[in-house]
C-alpha positions, 0 to 999 in steps of 0.5 A, a space after each residue: 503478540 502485538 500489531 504494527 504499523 506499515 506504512 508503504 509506498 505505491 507507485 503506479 506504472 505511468 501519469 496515465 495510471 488513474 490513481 483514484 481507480 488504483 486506491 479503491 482497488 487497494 482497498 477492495 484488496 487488503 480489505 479481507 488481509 489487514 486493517 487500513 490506517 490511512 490511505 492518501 495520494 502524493 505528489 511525487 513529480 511531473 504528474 506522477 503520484 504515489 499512494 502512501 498506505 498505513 496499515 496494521 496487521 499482527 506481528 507475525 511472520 510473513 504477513 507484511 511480505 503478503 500484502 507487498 505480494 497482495 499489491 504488487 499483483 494489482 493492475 497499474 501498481 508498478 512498485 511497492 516499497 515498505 518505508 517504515 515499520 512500528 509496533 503498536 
C-alpha cells in the first residue's frame, strides 16, 4: 500500500484561543501518529485563524479518522475538517 496526504482544517474555539500554543500542541500530538508535511497558520476573519495541517500517513483504513479523533480531543480545537486528500 501507498501513503496520502491530508490536508485539514483546524479551528480553534475562539480569537482568544493562542494559536501558537495550539500549533505546538498538535505537533507534540501527531508527532508518534503520523508524519507532518507542513503546518501553517490562516487568516480566516475578525481575528480568528485556522490551522491548516498537511500530513502523510499510510493508506490504510481508519488512520485519517484517528488523527481527526487525536485533534479533535486537543484543548482549544473547536473543529477539525478534512479538505483534501491524495495519494502519494
Amino acid at each position: 500500500m501507498g501513503e496520502v496526504l491530508a490536508s485539514l482544517r483546524i479551528l480553534p474555539e475562539d480569537s482568544e484561543t493562542d494559536i501558537t500554543k495550539l500549533s505546538s500542541d498538535i505537533r507534540k500530538s501527531l508527532d508518534s501518529i503520523c508524519s507532518i508535511n507542513r503546518l501553517t497558520q490562516e487568516e480566516i476573519g475578525f481575528g480568528l485563524e485556522a490551522v491548516i495541517l498537511e500530513v502523510i500517513v499510510p493508506d490504510e483504513e481508519g488512520k485519517l479518522s484517528a488523527i481527526e479523533e487525536t485533534l479533535s480531543k486537543i484543548a482549544g480545537v473547536s473543529q477539525v475538517d478534512t479538505q483534501n486528500v491524495s495519494l502519494i
